[in-house]
N, C-alpha and C positions, 0 to 999 in steps of 0.2 A: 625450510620447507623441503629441500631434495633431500636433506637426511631423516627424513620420516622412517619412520618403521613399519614393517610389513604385518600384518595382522592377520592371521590364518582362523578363521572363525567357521562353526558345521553352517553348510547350509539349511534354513529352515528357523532361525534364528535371526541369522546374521549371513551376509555375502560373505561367499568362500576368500578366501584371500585380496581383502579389502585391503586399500592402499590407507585407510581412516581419513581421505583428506590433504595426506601429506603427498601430496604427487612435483613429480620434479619440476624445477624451473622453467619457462618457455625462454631459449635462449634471443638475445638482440637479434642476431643473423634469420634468424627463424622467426620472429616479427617480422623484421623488413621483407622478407620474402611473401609471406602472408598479405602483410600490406600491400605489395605490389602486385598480388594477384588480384583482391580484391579490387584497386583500383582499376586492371584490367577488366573486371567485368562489370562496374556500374555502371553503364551507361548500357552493356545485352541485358540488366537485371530492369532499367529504366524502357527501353524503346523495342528490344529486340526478342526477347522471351516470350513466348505467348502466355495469355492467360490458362488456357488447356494444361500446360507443364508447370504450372506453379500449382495448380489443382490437384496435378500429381504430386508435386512436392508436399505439399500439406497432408494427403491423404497415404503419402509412405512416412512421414512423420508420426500421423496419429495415429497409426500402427506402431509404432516403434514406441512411443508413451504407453501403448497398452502390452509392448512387447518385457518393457523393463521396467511397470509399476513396480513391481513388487524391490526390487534392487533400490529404484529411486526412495520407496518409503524405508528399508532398511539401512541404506547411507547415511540417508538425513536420522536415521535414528541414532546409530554409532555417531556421525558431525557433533550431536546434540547433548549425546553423554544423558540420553533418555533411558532409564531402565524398562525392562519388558513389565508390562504391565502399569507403568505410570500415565495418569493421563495426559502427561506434554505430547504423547504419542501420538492425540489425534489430530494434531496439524498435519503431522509427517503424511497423514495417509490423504490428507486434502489436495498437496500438489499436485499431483499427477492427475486429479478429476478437474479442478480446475486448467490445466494445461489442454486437457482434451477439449472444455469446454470454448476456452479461444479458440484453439484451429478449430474447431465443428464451425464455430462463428463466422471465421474469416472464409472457410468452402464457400458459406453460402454467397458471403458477399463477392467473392472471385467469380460464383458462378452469376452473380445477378451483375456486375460490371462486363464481363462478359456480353449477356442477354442487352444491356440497355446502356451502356457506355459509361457508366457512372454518372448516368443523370437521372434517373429514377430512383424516388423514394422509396426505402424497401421497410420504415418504420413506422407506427403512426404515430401522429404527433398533434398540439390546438395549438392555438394561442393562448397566453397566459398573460392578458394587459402589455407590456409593453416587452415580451421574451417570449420565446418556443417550448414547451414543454412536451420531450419524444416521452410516449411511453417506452419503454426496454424489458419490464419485466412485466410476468410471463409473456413469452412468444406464443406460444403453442400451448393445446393440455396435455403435455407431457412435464412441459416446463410449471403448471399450472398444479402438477397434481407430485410433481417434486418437493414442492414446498408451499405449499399448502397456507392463501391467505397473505402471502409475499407480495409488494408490489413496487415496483424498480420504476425510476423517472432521471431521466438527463436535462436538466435546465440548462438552456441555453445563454448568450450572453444580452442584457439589454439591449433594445435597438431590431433581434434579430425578429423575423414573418413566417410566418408556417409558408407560403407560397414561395419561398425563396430556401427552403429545406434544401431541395435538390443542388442548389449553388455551395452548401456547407457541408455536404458529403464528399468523399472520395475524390478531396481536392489535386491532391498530386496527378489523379487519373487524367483530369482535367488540362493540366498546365502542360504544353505541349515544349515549351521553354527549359521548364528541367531536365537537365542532365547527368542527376547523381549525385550520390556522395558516399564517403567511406565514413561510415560513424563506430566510435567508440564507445561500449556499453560499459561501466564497469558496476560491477552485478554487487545485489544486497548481501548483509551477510545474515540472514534472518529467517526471512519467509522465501523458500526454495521455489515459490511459485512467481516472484517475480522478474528472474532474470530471462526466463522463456517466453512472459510476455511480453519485457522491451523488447526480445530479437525481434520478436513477432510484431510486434507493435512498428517498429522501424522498417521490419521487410515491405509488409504491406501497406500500411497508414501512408508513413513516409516517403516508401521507395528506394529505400538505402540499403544498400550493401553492409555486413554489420561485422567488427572485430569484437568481440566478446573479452574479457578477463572475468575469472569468476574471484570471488570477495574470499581471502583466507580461511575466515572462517564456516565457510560452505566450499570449500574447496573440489571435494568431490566432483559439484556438477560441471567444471572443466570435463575431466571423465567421462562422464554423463551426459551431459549434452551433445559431447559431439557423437557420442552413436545415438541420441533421439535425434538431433537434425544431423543426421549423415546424409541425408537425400540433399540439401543447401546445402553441405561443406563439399560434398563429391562435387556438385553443379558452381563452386568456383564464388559464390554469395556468401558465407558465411564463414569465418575463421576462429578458433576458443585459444586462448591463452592463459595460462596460468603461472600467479607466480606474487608477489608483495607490492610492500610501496617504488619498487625499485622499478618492476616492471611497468606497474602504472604511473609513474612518474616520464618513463621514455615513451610509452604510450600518446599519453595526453601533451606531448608536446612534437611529437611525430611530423614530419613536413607531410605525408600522404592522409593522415586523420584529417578529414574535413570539420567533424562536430563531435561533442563527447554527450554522453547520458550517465549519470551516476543514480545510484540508491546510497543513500548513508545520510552522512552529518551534516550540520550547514559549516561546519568547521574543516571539514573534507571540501565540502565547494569551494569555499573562501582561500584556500591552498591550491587548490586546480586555477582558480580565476586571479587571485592577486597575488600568490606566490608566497611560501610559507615562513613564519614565527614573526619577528619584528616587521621587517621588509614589508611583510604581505600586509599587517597589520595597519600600515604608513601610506603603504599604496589604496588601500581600503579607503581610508580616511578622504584621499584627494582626485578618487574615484580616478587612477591608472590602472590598468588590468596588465598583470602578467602575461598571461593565457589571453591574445584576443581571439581563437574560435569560439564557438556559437557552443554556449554547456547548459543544457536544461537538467533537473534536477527532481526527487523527487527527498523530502528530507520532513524531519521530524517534527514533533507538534507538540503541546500541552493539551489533551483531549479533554473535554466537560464535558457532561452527561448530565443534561438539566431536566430535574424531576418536577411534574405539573403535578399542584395538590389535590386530592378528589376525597370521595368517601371510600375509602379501600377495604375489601375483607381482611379478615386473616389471612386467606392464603394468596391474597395479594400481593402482601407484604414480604412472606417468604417464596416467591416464585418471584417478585423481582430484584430482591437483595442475591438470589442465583443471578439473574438478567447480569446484574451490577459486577458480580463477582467474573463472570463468563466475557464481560469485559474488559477487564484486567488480565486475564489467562492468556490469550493468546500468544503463543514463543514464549509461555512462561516470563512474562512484561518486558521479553523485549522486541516491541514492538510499538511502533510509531501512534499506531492508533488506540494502545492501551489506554483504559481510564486512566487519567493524572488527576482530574478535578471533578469530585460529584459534589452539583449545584442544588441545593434545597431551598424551599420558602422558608422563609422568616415566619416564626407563629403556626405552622402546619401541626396540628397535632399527631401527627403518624411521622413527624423526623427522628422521633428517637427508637420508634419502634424497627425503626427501617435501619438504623446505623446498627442497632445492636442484631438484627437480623443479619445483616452484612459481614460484620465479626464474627459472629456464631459461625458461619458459613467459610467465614478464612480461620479461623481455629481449628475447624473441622476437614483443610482441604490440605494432604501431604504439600508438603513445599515443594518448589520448582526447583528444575535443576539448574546451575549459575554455568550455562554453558558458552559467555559472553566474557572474552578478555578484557579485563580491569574492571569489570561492573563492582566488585565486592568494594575499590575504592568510592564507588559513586553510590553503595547503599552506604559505606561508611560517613560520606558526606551528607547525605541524608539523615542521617541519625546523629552527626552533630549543629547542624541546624534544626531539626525536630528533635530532643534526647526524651519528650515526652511521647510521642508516637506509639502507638499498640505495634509489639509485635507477637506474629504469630511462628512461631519456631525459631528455630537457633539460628545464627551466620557462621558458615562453615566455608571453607575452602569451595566445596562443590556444593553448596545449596543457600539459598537465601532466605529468611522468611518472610510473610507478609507483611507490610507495614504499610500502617493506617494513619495519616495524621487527621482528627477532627475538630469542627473549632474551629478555622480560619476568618480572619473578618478579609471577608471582599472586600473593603476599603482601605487594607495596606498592602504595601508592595512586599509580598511573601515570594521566597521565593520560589515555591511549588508551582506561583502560576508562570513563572519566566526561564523556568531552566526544568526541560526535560528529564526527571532521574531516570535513566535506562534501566529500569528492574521493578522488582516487586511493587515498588512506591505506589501510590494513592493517596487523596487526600480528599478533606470536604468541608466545602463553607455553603453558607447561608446569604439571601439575595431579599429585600422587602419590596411589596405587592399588595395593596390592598386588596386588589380582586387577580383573579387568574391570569385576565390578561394583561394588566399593569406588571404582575411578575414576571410571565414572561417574554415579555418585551426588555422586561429590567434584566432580566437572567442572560439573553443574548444581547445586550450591548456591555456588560460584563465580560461575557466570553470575549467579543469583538474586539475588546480595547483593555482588557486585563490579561489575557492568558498570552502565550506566546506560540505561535504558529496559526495554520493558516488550513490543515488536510481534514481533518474527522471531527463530527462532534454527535453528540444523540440527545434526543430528548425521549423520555417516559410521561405516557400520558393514557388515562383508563378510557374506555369508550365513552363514559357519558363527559367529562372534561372535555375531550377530543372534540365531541358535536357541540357544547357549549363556543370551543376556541373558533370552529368549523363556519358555525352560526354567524359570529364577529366577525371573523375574517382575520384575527391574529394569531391561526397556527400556521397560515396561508405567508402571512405576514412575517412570522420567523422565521417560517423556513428559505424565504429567499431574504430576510436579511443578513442571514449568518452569513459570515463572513470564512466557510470552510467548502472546502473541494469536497465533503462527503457529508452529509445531513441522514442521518438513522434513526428511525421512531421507532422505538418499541424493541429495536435489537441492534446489535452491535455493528460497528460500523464495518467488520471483519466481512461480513453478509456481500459487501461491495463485490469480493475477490468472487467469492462463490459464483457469484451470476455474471461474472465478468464483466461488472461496469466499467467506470473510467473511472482512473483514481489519480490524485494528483492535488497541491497546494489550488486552492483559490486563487484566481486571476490578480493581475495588480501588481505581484512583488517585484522586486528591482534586484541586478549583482550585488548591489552594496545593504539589501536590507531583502533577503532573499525568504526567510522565514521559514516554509513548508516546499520551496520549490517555485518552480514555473512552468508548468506542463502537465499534460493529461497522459498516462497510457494504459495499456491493458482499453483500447478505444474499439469493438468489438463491430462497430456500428462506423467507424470511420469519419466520426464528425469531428466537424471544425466548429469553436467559437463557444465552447462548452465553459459554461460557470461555475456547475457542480451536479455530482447524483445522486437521488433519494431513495431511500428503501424506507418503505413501508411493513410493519407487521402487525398482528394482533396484541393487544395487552396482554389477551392470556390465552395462553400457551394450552393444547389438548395435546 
């Protein structure tokens, strides 16, 4: 990585003398330094800073994201090996609005902790039988007239009372007993928008003072970040490091790191927590931890996308095989919440008009660019466990094409539902239902106890279905039995980032059988005891 090469690109394209990424090593002496400043200041970031000066920190931040949008969306475009005019483009330009969209968030919450001590509710929210459900989305008609028909909900965990809200907010504010910690972020290598909401997420939710490393393959936002949060890094809170496994290996076992947060693999945690190849494998087995700090996680999934049968038009059919396909897109499949499994009714007569509308539609869409080291090994394992698979374009060095497995019987153990392929992959089986709601109920207990992970899932479901399932009470009924930290109807579960929900594995999992994570961030609203978030949208799309 310090022998990168320097890249002289015209402004207006491309950033003038971009480092591509390859930025030099953070040396050991210059860690320990870091760490011991940071630990110097947790407990002024915990008891002694006012809230007035962290309102200026956020609001010389959110300045500084609007100062270097345009740098952060062309970084991540060079990171990405996106050419000008391909559509992987328009994640790159999402980061920087979602970034805004947190700190806008957190202002207001600093100023209403402020105003009411962090005991007043600043969401609304009912009861839902025996759980809380906060509205979140839209706040406002601004946010109402953004996205047009959207509507965002945070379930809470069973047991919890709308009357006892105020107790599940802005807990740390609360706990007069804490006194800090120095936490270790090490940042995704994906979606550029999530390592500025763990900072952020740790600053304020948590309270912790934060050491950053960014993920090789987003390297840049080392770079980057620290001139957007130069107002925390000046104020003695926040420290970036950059650098591989070398670095984050002396990281994560640091005597001044109190707690680590990672983005990535469950095979990257399993290495942090039990210690890596055989050893760690052994220790796993007899539940000893390497690592005993405290490592929460946010890590990969096998996403379903279960389609409810109705009477659909033509242009049903092709406005939601987009839907279907625009779920897959995102970082170009590599991404956690990408479709890996779309679930259909057994008997539907519109399944095959929807698979082939699907196709038509990745036949039709240029291929991604393979900007992800070793993914070409894991589409090649994919393609000798599927060698039947549709594909849509060639395998090249720098591109992959789409591939489609259909056909699956939900009743064997394939292994599209137990192993994440990191890229283009997709697949699709069939689930039986006499009636709608018999399927899906049968379609999420499938998901629940076939697929692997625990973060994203979506269902598709037309208005009149929708009020039929509304009617019974089992679309009510699926969506809190899924068993994922993010429940999407009618669009992608990607929608979460945008409105700044809370994102993170479903409650439950253990070190030794970790799944999707164990933890919420990007938490905007600062609650505690969170099960999952719903986004709702229209069927069809104007």
């Amino acid at each position: 990585m310090a022998n990168g090469v320097r890249v002289d690109i015209q402004r207006g394209s491309k950033i003038a003398s971009l480092e591509t990424g390859k930025l030099p090593d953070t040396p050991k002496e210059t860690i320990d330094d870091y760490l011991r400043d940071l630990k110097d200041h947790q407990l002024e970031w915990v008891e002694t800073f006012p809230i007035a000066k962290k309102v200026e920190l956020l609001q010389a931040t959110l300045a500084n994201v609007a100062k270097y949008e345009q740098e952060w969306i062309e970084l991540d475009l060079l990171a990405r090996h996106v050419p000008e005019g391909h559509w992987g483009g328009q994640d790159s330009s999402l980061w920087p609005r979602i970034c805004m969209g947190s700190i806008m968030g957190y202002l207001e919450l600093m100023k209403e902790i402020e105003a009411h001590g962090g005991s007043k509710p600043w969401v609304k929210a009912q009861q839902d039988g025996d759980h809380v459900v906060v509205e979140s989305y839209p706040r406002d008609k601004e946010e109402e007239l953004r996205m047009p028909g959207l509507r965002g909900e945070i379930h809470l965990l069973k047991g919890t009372r709308v009357e006892d809200l105020a107790s599940y907010q802005a807990v740390r504010y609360k706990d007069k007993s804490f006194k800090g910690a120095v936490s270790l972020i090490l940042g995704a290598g994906n979606a550029a928008s999530l390592s500025p909401s763990d900072i952020l997420h740790k600053l304020f939710v948590e309270k912790e003072v934060v050491v950053y490393k960014s993920n090789p393959v987003l390297e840049y936002l080392g770079g980057l970040l620290e001139k957007i949060f130069e107002p925390f890094v000046t104020a003695g809170f926040l420290r970036i490091v950059v650098g591989g496994a070398k670095e984050g290996q002396y990281l994560t076992t640091h005597p001044l790191v109190d707690n680590i947060h990672m983005t990535g693999s469950d095979k990257t945690f399993e290495a942090i927590v039990f210690g890596p190849g055989e050893e760690g494998r052994k220790n796993k087995e007899v539940g000893i931890r390497h690592n005993p700090k405290p490592v929460s996680a946010e890590l990969g999934n096998v996403s379903p996308v279960i389609v409810v049968p109705g009477d659909w038009e033509e242009e049903d059919f092709d406005q939601q095989a987009g839907n279907l396909l625009y779920m897959l897109m995102p970082l170009m499949g590599y991404a956690c919440l990408a479709m890996r499994v779309l679930i259909l009714p057994k008997g539907w007569d519109g399944n095959e008009k929807l698979i082939n509308k699907l196709a038509e539609k990745m036949s039709k869409t240029p291929q991604g660019v393979n900007y992800y080291p070793g993914t070409n090994q894991t589409f090649s394992d994919a393609m000798s466990c599927y060698p039947g698979a549709l594909l849509f374009g060639e395998l090249k060095e720098d591109k992959q094409p789409w591939m489609f497995v259909s056909g699956l019987e939900s009743s064997s153990d394939e292994i599209a539902f137990s192993r994440e392929f990191w890229s283009t992959f997709t697949s699709q089986t069939m689930v039986e239902g006499a009636t709608k709601d018999e399927y899906l109920m049968n379609a999420v207990k499938f998901a629940n106890e076939k697929l692997w992970g625990t973060l994203s899932s979506a269902i598709i479901v037309d208005p009149k279905s929708e009020k039929e399932l509304e009617t019974s009470g089992t679309l009510k009924k699926a969506i809190h039995e899924l068993r994922y930290g993010t429940v999407a109807i009618n669009i992608g579960s990607i929608t979460t980032f945008v409105i700044n929900g809370p994102w993170g594995g479903y409650p439950g999992s253990t070190y030794t059988n970790i799944q999707s994570g164990n933890c919420f961030t990007g938490n905007r609203f600062m609650l505690d005891k969170i099960e999952k978030g719903v986004v709702y949208a229209p069927f069809k799309k104007v």
